[in-house]
C-alpha positions as a printed NumPy array, in Angstrom:
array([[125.65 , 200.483, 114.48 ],
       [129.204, 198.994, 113.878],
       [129.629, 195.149, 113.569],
       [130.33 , 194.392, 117.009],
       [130.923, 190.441, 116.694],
       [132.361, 189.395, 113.301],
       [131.075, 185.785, 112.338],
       [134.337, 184.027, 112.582],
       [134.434, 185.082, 116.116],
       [131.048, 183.624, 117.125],
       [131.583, 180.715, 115.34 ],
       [134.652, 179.509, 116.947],
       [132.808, 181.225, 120.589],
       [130.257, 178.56 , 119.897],
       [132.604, 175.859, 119.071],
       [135.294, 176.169, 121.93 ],
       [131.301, 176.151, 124.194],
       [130.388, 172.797, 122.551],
       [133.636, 171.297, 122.605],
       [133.852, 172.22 , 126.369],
       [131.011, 170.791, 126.991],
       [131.814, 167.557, 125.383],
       [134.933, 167.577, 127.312],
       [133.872, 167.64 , 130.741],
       [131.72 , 165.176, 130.023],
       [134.085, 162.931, 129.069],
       [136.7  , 163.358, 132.32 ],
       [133.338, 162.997, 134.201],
       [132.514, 159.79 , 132.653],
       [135.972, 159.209, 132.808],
       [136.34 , 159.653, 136.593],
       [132.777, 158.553, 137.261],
       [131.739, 155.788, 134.35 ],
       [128.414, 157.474, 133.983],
       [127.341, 160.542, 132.156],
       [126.62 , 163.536, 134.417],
       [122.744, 164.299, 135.448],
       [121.624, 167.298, 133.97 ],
       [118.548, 167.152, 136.36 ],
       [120.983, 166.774, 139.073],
       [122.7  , 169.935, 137.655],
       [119.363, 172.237, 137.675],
       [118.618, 170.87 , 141.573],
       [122.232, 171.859, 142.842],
       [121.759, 175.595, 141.23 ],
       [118.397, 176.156, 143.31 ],
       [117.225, 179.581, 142.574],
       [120.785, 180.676, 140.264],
       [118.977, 177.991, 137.482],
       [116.668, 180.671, 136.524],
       [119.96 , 183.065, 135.662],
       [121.602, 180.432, 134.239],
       [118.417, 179.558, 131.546],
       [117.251, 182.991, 130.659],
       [121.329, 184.033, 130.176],
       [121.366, 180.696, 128.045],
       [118.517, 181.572, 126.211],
       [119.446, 185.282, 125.612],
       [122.627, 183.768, 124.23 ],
       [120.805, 181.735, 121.435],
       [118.448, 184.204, 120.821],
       [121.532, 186.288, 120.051],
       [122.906, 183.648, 117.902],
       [119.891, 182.786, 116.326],
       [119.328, 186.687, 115.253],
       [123.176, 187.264, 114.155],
       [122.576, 184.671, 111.725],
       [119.337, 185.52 , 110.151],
       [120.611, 188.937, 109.918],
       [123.642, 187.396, 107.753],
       [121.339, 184.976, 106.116],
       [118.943, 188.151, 105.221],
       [121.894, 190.341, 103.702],
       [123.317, 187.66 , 101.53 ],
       [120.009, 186.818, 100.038],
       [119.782, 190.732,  98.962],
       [122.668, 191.219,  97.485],
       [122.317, 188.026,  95.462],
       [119.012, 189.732,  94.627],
       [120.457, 192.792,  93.765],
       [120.718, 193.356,  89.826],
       [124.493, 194.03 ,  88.873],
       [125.389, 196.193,  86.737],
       [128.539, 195.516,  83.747],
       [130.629, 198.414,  83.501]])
């Protein structure tokens, strides 16, 4: 199977995510002083919350496995016995 997501791509997938999320947090604190409710959150989605957590988990699962994977490969070819020529 080809490399379908190189690891400069998920990397900066998962940092645009995190800095989104700490930027609408802070126009909603801006506009609203407090933090949002993430309990409130899960009651407005009603039954889409169990979409939204098993996408979210698939998603770190995902991540979690593309770097193991990477973590795996660089540990054998440090392993790996090279040859002088």
């Amino acid at each position: 199977m080809s490399k379908v997501i190189s690891s400069s791509l998920l990397f900066w997938m998962v940092s645009i995510w995190i800095a989104s999320n700490l930027f609408s947090q802070a126009v909603y604190i801006g506009f609203n002083g407090t933090p949002y409710s993430g309990i409130e959150m899960i009651q407005s989605l009603g039954s889409w919350y169990y979409v939204v957590v098993v996408f979210e988990i698939l998603a770190w699962i995902f991540v979690g496995i593309h770097l193991s994977l990477k973590v795996i490969r660089n540990l054998q070819v440090k392993a790996t016995p090279q040859t002088a020529s």
